[in-house]
Rosetta silent file (secondary structure, phi, psi, omega in degrees, C-alpha in Angstrom):
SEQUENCE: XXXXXXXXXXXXXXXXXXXXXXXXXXXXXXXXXXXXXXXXXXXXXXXXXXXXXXXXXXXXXXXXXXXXXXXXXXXXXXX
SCORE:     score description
SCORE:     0.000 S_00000001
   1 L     0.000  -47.609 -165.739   21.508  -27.550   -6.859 S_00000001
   2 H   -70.482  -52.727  168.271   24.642  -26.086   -5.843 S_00000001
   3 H   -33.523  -55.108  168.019   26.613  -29.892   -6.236 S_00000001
   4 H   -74.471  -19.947  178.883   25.209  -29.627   -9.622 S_00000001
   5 H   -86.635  -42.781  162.109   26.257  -26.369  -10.832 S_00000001
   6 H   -49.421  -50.256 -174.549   29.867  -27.213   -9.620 S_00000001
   7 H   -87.305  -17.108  168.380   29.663  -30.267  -11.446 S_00000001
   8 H   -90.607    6.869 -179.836   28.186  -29.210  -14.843 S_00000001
   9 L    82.543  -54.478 -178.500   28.983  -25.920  -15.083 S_00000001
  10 L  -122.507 -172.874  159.869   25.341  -24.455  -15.413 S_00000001
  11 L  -153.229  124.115  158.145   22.281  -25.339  -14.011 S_00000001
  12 E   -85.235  134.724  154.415   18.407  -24.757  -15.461 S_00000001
  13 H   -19.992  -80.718 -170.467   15.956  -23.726  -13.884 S_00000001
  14 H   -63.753  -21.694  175.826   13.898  -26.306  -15.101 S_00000001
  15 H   -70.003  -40.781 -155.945   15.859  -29.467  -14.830 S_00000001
  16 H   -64.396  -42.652 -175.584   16.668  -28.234  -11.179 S_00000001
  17 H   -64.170   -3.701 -155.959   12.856  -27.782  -10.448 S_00000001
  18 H  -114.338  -64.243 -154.428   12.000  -31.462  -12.246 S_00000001
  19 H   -63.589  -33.950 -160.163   15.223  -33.152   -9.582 S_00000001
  20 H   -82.217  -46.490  174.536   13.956  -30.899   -6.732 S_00000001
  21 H   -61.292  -68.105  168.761   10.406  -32.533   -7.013 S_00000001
  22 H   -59.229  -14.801 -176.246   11.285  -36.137   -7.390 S_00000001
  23 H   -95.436  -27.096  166.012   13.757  -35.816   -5.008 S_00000001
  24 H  -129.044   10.667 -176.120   11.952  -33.859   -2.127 S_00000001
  25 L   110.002  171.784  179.648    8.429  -33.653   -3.072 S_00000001
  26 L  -109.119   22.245  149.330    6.084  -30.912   -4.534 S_00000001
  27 L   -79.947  -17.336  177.856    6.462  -28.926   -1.551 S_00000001
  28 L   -62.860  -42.069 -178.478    9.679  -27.571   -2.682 S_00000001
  29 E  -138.722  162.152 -157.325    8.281  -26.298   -6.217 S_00000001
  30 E  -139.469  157.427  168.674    4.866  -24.577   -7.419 S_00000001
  31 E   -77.731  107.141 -176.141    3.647  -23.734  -10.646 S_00000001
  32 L   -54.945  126.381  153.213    4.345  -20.463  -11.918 S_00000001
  33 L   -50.175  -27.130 -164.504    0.876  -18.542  -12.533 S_00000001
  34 L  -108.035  -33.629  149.853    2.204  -16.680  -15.269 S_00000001
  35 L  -110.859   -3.203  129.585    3.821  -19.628  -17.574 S_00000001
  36 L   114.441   21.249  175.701    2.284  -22.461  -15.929 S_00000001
  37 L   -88.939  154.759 -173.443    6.045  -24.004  -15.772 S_00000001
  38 E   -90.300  129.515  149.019    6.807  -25.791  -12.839 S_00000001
  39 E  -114.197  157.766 -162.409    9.221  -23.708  -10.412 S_00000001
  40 E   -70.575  123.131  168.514   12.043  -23.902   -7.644 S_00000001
  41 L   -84.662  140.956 -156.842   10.063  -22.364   -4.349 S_00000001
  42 L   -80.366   26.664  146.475   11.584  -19.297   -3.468 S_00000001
  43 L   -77.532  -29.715  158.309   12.416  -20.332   -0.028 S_00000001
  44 H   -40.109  -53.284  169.352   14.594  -23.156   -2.058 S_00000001
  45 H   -34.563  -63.146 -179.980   15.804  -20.178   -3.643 S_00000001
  46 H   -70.915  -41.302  176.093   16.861  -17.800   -0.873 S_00000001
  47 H   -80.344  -12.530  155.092   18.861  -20.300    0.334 S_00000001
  48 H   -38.789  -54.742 -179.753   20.469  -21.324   -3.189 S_00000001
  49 H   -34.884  -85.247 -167.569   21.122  -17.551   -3.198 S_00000001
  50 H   -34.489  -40.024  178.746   22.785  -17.416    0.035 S_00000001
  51 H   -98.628   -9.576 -177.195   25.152  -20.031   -0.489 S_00000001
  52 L   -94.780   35.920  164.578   26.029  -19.189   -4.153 S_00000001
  53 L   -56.493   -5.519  173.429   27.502  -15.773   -4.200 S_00000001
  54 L  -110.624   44.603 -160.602   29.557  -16.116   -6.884 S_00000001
  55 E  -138.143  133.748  168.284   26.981  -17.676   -9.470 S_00000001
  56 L   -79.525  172.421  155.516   24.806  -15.194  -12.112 S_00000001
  57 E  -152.809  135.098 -161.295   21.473  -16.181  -13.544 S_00000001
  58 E   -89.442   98.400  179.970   21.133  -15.783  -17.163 S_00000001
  59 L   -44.690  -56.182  178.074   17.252  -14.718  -17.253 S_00000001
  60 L   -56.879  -55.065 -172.926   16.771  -15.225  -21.333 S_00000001
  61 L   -83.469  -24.954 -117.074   17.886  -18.763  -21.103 S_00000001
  62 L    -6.290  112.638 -177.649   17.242  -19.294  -17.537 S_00000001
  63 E  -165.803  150.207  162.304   20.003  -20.804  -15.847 S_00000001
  64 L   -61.760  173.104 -175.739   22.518  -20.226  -13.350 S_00000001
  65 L   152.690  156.648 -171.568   26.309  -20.115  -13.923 S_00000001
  66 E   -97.649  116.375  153.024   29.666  -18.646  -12.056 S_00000001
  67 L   -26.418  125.775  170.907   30.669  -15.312  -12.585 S_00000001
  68 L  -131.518  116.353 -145.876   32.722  -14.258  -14.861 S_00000001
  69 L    -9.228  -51.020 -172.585   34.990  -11.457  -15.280 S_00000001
  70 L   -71.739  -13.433  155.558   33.259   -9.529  -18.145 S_00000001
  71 L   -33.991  122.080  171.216   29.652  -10.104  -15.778 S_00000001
  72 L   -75.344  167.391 -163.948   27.765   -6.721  -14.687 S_00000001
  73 L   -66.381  120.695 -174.444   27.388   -6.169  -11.483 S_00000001
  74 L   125.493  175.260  172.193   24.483   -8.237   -9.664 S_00000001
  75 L   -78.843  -25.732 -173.133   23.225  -11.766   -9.982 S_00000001
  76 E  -112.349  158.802 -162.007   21.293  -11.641  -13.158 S_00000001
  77 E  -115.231  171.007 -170.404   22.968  -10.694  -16.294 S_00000001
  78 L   -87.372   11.247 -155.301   21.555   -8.880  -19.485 S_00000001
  79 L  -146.126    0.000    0.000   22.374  -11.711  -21.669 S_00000001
């Protein structure tokens, strides 16, 4: 995930959750109950987190991206 967001610039959610299955299996990502989209399991997550401090996540689109000056304070942004 992280490899990818360095080299493209962003990364979705959903693409990441689609590479993260073929690439390690469907223990890595579960089906959200409440849109029925396939998601990154948040232990996948915490450690995404962990190594990414300087990367937001844009909720309304979802996707990731590196902080940038005009960013509020936290990982996810209002926008």
């Amino acid at each position: 995930m992280k490899a990818t967001l360095d080299e493209e610039g962003t990364l979705y959610q959903d693409v990441a959750a689609a590479n993260i299955a073929v690439k390690f299996g469907e223990p890595f990502v579960t089906i959200s109950e409440v849109s029925g989209n396939q998601v990154i399991d948040k232990a996948v997550l915490a450690a995404f987190n962990k190594i990414t401090k300087d990367v937001v996540w844009i909720r309304s689109e979802r996707y990731w991206r590196p902080r940038q000056p005009h960013d509020v304070t936290g990982r996810q942004q209002p926008y």
